[in-house]
N, C-alpha and C positions, 0 to 999 in steps of 0.2 A: 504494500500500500504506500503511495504515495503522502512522504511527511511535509516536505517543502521543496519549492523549485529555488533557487538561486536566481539572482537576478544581476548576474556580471556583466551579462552583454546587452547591451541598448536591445529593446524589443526580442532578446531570447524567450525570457519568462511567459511574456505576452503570447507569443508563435504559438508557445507550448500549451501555452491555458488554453489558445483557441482551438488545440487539436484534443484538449480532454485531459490535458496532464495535469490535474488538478491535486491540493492537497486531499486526503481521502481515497484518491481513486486507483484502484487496482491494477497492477501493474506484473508481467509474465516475461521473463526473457527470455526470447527466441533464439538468437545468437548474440557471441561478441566479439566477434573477429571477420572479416576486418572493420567491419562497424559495427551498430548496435542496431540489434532489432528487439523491439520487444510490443506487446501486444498490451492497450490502454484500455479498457471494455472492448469493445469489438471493431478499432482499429488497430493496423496491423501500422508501424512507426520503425525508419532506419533515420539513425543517428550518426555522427560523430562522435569518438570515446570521450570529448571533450564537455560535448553537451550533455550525456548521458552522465557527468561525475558530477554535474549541478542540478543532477536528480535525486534528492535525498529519501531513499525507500527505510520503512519499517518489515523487513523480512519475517516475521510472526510467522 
């Protein structure tokens, strides 16, 4: 689950909120090499390792 996004890059945070990468919201990782994919409710999202490390998950 999704605890907080970071917000280092001018309109990173925003990008992410408007694709569902919300605090609370669940979060599945698909791959991580050579990017990041991982799946937000029932979108499927590839990343950058960059962006994906100012995703802060609770692993429960």
């Amino acid at each position: 689950m999704v605890v907080r996004v970071l917000r280092d890059s001018v309109g990173r945070a925003d990008r992410l909120a408007a694709l569902g990468v919300t605090p609370g919201a669940r979060v599945c990782v698909l791959q991580r090499f050579p990017g990041v994919v991982f799946r937000c409710d029932q979108t499927e999202l590839a990343v950058e390792p960059v962006v994906a490390q100012g995703i802060l998950v609770d692993v429960r």
